[in-house]
C-alpha positions as CSV (number, residue, x, y, z in Angstrom):
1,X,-19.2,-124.7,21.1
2,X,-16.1,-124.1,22.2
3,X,-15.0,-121.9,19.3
4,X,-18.3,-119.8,19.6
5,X,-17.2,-119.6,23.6
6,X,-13.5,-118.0,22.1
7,X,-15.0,-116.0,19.5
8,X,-17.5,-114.3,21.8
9,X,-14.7,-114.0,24.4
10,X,-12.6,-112.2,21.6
11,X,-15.5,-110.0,20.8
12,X,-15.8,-108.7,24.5
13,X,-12.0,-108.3,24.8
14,X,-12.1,-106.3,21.5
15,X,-15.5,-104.2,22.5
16,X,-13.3,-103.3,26.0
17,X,-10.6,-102.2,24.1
18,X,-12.6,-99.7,21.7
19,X,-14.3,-98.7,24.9
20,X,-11.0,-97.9,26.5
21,X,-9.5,-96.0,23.8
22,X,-12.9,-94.0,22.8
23,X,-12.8,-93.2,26.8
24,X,-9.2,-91.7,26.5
25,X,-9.6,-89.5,23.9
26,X,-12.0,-86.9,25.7
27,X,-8.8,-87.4,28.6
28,X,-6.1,-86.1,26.1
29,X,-8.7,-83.3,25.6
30,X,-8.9,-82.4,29.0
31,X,-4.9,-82.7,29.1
32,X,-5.2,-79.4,26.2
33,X,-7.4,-78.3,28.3
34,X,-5.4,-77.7,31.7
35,X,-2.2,-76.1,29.8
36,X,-1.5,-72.9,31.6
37,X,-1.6,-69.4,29.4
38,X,0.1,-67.1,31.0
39,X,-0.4,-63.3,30.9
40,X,1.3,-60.3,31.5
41,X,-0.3,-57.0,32.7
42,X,1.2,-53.8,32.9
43,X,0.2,-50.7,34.8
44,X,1.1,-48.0,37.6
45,X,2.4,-48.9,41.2
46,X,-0.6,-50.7,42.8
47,X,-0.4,-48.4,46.1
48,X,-3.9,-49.6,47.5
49,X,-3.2,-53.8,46.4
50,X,-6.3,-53.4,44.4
51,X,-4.2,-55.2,41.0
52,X,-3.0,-57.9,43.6
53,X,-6.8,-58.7,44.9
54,X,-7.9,-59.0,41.7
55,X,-5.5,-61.1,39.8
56,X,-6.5,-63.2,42.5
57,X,-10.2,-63.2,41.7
58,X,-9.3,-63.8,38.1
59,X,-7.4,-66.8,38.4
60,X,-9.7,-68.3,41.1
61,X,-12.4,-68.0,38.5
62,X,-10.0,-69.0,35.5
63,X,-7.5,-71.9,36.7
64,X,-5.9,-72.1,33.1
65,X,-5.0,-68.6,33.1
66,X,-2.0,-67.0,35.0
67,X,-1.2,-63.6,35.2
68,X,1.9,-61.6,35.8
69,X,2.0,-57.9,37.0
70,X,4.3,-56.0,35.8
71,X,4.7,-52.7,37.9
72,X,4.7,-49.4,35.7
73,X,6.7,-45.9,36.9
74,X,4.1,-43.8,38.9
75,X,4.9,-41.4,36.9
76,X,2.6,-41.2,34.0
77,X,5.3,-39.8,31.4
78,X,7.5,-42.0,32.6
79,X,4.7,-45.2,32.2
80,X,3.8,-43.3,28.4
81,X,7.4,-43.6,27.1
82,X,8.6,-47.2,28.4
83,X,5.0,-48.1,27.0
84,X,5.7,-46.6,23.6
85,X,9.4,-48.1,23.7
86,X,7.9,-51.9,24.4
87,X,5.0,-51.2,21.6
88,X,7.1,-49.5,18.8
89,X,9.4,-52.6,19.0
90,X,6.4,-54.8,18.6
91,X,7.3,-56.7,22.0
92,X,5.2,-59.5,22.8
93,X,6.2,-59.0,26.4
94,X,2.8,-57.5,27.6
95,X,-0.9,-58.5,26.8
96,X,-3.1,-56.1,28.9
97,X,-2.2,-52.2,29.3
98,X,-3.7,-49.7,31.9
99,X,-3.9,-46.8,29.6
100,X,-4.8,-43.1,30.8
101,X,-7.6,-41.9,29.8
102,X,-6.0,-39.7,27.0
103,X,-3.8,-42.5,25.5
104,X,-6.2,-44.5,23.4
105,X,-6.4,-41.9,20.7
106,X,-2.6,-42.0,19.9
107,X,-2.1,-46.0,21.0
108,X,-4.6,-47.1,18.9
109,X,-4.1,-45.0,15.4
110,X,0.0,-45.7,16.2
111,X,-1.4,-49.8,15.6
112,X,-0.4,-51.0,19.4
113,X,-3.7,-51.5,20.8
114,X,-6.4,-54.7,19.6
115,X,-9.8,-53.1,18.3
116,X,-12.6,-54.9,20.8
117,X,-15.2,-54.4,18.9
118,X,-15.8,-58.3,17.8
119,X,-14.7,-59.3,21.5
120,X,-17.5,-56.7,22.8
121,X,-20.4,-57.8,20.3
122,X,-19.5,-61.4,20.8
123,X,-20.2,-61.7,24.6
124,X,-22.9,-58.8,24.6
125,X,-20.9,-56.3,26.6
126,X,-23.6,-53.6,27.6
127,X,-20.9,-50.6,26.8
128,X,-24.5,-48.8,27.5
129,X,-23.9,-49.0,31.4
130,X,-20.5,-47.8,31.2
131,X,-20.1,-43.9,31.9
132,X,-20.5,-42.8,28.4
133,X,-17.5,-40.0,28.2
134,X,-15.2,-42.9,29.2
135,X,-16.5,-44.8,26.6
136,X,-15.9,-42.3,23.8
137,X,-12.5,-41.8,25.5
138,X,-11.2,-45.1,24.2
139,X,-13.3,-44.8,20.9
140,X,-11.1,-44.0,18.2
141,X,-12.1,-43.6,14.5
142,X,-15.5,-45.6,15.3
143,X,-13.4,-48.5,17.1
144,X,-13.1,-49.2,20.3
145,X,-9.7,-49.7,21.3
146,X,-9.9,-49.1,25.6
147,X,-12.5,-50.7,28.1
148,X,-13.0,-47.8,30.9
149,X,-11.5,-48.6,34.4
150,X,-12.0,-46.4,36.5
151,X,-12.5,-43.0,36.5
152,X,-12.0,-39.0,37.9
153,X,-14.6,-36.1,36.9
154,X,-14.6,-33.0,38.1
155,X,-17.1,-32.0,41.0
156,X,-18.1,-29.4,42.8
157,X,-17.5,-29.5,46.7
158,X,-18.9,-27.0,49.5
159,X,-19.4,-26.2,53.2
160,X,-22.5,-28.1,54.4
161,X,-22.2,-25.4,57.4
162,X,-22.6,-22.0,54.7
163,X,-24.3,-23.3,51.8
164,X,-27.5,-24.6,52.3
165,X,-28.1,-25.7,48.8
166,X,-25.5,-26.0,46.4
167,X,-26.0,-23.9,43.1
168,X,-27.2,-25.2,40.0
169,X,-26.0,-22.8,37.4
170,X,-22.7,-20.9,37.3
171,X,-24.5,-17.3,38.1
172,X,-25.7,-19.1,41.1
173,X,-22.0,-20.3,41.7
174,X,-21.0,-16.1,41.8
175,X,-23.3,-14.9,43.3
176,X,-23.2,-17.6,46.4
177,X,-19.7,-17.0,46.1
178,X,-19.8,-13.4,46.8
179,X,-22.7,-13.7,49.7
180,X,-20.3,-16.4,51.5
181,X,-17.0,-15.0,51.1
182,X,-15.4,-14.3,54.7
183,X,-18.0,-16.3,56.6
184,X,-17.1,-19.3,59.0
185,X,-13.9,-18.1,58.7
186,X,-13.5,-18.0,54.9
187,X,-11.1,-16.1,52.8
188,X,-12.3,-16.9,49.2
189,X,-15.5,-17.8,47.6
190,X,-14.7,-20.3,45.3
191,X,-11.4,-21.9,44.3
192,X,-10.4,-23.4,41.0
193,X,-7.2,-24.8,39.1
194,X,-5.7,-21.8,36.8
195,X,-2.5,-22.3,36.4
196,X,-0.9,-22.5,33.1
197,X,-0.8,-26.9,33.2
198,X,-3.4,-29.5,32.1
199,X,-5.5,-28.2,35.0
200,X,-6.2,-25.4,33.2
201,X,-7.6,-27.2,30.2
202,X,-9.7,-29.2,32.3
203,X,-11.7,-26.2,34.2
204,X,-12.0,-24.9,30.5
205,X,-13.8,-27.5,29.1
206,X,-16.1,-28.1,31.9
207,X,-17.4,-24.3,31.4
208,X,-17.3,-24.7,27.3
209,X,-19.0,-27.8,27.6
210,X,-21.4,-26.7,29.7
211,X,-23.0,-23.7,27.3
212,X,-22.4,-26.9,24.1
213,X,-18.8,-25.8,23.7
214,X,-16.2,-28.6,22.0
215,X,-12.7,-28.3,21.0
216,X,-13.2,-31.3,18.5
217,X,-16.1,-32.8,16.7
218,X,-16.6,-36.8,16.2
219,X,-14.3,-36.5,13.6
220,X,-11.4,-35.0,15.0
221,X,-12.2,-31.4,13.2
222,X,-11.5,-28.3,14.8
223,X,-14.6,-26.7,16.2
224,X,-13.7,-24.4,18.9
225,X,-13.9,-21.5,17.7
226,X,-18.0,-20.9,18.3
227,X,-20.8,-19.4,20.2
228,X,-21.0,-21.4,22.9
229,X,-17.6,-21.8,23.6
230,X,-16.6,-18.5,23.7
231,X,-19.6,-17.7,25.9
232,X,-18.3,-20.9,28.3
233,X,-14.9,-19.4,28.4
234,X,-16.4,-15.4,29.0
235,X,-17.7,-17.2,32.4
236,X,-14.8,-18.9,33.3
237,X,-12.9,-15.4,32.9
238,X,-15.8,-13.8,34.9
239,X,-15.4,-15.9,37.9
240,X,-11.5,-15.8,37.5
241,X,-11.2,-12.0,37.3
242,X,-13.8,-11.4,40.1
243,X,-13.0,-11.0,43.8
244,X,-14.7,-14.5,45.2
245,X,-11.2,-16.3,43.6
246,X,-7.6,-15.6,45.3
247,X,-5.5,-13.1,43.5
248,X,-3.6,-15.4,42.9
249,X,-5.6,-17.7,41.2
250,X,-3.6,-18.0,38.1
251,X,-0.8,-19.9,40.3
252,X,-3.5,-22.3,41.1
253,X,-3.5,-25.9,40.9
254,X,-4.9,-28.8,42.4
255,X,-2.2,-28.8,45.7
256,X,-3.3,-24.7,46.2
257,X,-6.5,-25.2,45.6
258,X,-7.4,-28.3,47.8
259,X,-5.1,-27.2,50.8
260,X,-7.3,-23.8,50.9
261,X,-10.2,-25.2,51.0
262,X,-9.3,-28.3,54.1
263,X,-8.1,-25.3,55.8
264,X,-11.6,-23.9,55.7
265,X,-10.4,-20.5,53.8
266,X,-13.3,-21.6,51.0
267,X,-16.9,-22.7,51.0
268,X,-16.4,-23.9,47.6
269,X,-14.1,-25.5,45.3
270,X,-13.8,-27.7,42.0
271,X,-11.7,-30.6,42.1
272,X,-11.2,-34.1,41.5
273,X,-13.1,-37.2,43.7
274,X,-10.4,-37.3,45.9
275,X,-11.1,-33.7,47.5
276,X,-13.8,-35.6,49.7
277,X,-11.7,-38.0,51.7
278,X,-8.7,-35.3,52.2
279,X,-11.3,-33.5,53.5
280,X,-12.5,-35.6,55.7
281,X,-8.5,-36.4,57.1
282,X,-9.0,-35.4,60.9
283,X,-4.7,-35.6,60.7
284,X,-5.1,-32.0,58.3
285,X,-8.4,-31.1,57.6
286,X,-10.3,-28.6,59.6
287,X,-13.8,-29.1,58.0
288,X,-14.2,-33.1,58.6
289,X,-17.7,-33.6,58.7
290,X,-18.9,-31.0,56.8
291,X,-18.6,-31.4,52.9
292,X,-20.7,-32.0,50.6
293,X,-20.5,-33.0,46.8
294,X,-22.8,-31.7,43.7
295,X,-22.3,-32.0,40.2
296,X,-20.3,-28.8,38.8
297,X,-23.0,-25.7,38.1
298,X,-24.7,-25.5,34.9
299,X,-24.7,-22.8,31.6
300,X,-27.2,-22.9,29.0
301,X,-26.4,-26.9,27.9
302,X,-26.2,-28.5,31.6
303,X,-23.8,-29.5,33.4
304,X,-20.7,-31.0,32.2
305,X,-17.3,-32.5,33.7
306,X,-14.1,-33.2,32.3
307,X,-13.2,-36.8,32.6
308,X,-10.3,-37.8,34.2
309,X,-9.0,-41.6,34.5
310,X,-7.8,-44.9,33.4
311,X,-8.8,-47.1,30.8
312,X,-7.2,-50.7,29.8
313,X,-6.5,-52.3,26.1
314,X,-4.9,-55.4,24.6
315,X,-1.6,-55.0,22.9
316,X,-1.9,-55.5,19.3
317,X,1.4,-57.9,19.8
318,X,0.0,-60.5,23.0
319,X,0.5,-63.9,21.8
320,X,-2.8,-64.4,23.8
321,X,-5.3,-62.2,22.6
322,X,-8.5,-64.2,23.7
323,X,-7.1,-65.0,27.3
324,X,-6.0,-61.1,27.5
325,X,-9.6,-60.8,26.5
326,X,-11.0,-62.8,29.0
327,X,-8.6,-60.8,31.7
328,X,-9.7,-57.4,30.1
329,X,-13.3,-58.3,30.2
330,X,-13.0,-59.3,34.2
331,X,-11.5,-56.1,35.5
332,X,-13.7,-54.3,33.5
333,X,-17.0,-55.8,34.7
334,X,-19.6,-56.1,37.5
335,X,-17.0,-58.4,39.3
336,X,-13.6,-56.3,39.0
337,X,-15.4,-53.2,39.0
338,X,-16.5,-53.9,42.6
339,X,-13.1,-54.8,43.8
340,X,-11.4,-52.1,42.4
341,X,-14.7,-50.0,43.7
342,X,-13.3,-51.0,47.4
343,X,-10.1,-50.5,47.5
344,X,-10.8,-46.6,46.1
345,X,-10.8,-46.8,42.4
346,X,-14.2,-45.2,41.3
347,X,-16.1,-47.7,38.8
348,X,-17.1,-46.9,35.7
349,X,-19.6,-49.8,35.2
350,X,-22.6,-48.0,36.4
351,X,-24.8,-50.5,38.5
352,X,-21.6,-51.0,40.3
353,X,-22.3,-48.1,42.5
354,X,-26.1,-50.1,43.8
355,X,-23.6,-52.4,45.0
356,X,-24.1,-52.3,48.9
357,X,-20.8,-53.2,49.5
358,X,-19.4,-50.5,47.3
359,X,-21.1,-47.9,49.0
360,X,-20.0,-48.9,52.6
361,X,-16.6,-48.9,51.2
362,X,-17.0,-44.7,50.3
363,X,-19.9,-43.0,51.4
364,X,-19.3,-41.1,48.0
365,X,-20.9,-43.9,46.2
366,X,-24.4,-44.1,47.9
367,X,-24.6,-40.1,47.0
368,X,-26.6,-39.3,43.9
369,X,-25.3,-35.9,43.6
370,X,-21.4,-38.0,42.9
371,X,-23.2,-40.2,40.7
372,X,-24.8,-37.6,38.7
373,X,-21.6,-35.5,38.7
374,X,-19.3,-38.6,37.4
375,X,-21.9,-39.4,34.8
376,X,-21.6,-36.0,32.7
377,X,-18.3,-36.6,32.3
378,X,-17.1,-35.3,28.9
379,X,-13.6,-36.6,27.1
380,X,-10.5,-34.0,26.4
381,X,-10.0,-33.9,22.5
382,X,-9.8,-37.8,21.5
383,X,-6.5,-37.0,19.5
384,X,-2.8,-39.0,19.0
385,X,-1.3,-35.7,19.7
386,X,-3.4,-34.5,22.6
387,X,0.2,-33.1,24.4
388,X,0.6,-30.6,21.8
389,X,-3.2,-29.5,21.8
390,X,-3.2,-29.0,25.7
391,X,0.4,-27.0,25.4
392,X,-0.9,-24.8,22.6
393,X,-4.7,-24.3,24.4
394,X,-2.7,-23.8,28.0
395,X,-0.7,-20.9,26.7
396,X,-3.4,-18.8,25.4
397,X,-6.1,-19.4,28.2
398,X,-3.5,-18.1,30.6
399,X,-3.8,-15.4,28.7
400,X,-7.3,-14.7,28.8
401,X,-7.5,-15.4,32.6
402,X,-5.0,-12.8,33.6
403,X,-7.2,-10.4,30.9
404,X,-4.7,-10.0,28.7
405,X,-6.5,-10.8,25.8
406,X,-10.6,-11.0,24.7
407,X,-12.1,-14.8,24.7
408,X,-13.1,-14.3,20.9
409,X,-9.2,-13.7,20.5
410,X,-8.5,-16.5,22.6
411,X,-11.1,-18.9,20.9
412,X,-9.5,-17.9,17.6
413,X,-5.9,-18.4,18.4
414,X,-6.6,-21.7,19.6
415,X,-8.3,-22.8,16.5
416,X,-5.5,-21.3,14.6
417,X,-3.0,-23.3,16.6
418,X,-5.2,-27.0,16.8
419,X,-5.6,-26.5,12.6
420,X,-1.9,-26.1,12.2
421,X,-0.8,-29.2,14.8
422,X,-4.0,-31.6,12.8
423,X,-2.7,-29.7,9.4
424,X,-6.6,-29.1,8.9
């Protein structure tokens, strides 16, 4: 009896133990769980302490994942090359990248950036409620190498106090134009960005687009040189060479062009989203209160607006790809959108902008008119050597605004030069 008594005793004690060490395994589990990743993301001087609000959001939401940010030049070129330096060298040092908007092309085929095409599937991103031209901006070669951030398009902005409803097509645009010029205190009719710079490109593609106009197809081939973009580029040489623009418009950029108009000397202008709260500065502007915002007039295709912007990636050398991921995927989405949404940044995540705290942060986000504007955003030429496709279009647009040469001249130069740069 007494054996039975030990033995039974032994057989408790021995049941407690395999208890005990069955209960400490999930513990050394949790222990693998808890070890701190940390991340590293790079991008411009955070001059509204959007980045710092939402690394905070992240982390609160993702205890196990620290991140780092590590300030970029403000300077775009400046960002581009000390990118390019860390990348080429295969540099572990950073795992998520602000990109601008026409990086991705030349990051991605150069083998820097993560394709996020199985990240995307896997958690269902719906890329469908993203502004699609942003999309396609960080689609390269049928893989999606950039997320969208936020984003710039351009707009058309006018005098609530002249123009009692904005024009919808371009021959609206003139001949408004012409009706308002010196009224209210105008000098102009319209203003514009014609200077021989990137600003020039941009105008040109919104009026090429518009009449079905594209520099490159899908595929990166050359298709400028057609119809409808030489008729798009006729009308932007119409409106340049008439007398609604400054003489002067070929010194043009967006500094000329937005000063005029917060001085009142316009009662329309195209420019970026920005226009509207410089406009509404009571410390320089003399037409607070009375601005309005409309998608850019239409040709024979619609509307159409060049995008402008940031996008974000994951280095092809992070040691961390699915926390980067996880980062990548925050910022991007319905939560990081609306942060960035408040401290300025316009989202690119559509349903961000029913928000209603997003729309009491800018009134520009309640207005439909913005929203559709934003939304026919079109990409510049998705290409790794976009620099050398704007310097070559820039030089012979200038040409064609100041009339020095016909647009079917200017069309065909420009394919001539894009075919040698892409050796097509």
């Amino acid at each position: 009896m007494k054996l039975g008594k030990k033995l039974l005793s032994l057989g408790i004690i021995a049941s407690l133990v395999v208890g005990v060490t069955a209960c400490s395994t999930p513990a050394a589990d949790d222990s693998k769980k808890s070890e701190v990743v940390n991340l590293t993301f790079a991008r411009g001087k955070d001059v509204n302490g959007s980045t710092t609000k939402l690394i905070e959001a992240f982390e609160k939401s993702h205890p196990n994942i620290k991140v780092h940010f590590k300030e970029m030049p403000a300077d775009s070129g400046q960002n581009h090359d000390q990118l390019v330096t860390m990348l080429s060298s295969k540099s572990s040092e950073i795992d998520v990248i602000d990109l601008d908007v026409i990086w991705p092309a030349e990051f991605g085929q150069a083998g820097y950036l993560q394709p996020l095409d199985r990240y995307i599937q896997s958690d269902n991103i719906p890329m469908d409620k993203y502004v699609q031209g942003a999309v396609e901006a960080g689609n390269v070669n049928g893989q999606q190498y950039a997320m969208p951030r936020f984003i710039d398009a351009g707009l058309l902005f006018y005098r609530t106090d002249l123009v009692k409803n904005p024009p919808k097509t371009w021959d609206e645009l003139l001949a408004q134009a012409k009706q308002l010029k010196g009224q209210g205190g105008t000098q102009f009719g319209y203003l514009m960005q014609a200077k021989q710079y990137e600003g020039l490109v941009c105008n040109f593609i919104e009026f090429a687009g518009s009449y079905g106009g594209r520099i490159l197809d899908s595929k990166g081939n050359v298709v400028v040189n057609s119809p409808q973009t030489i008729k798009g580029l006729k009308k932007m040489m119409e409106i340049a060479q008439s007398d609604v623009v400054p003489k002067n418009i070929s010194t043009f950029t967006e500094v000329e062009s937005h000063t005029a108009f917060i001085q009142g000397q316009s009662p329309f202008i195209r420019n970026w989203p920005y226009q509207y709260s410089l406009a509404e500065d009571k410390k320089q502007s003399k037409i607070v209160g009375k601005v309005g915002v409309a998608p850019l007039p239409a040709g024979d295709q619609g509307s159409a607006a060049t995008l402008g912007g940031w996008m974000s990636g994951i280095s092809k050398y992070s040691k961390h790809k699915k926390e980067a991921w996880e980062f990548l995927k925050f910022i991007t989405g319905p939560e990081g959108q609306k942060i960035s949404a408040q401290y300025g940044s316009t989202p690119t995540y559509l349903p961000a902008f029913d928000d209603k705290d997003v729309q009491k942060s800018n009134p520009l986000y309640a207005n439909k008119n913005f929203i559709e504007g934003i939304s026919k955003a079109i990409p510049r030429p998705v290409s790794p050597v976009y620099p050398e496709i704007s310097d070559a279009m820039q030089i012979e647009l200038s040409k064609a605004i100041v009339g020095q040469q016909t647009a079917e001249v200017t069309v065909k130069n420009i394919e001539t030069k894009l075919k040698a740069i892409l050796k097509q």
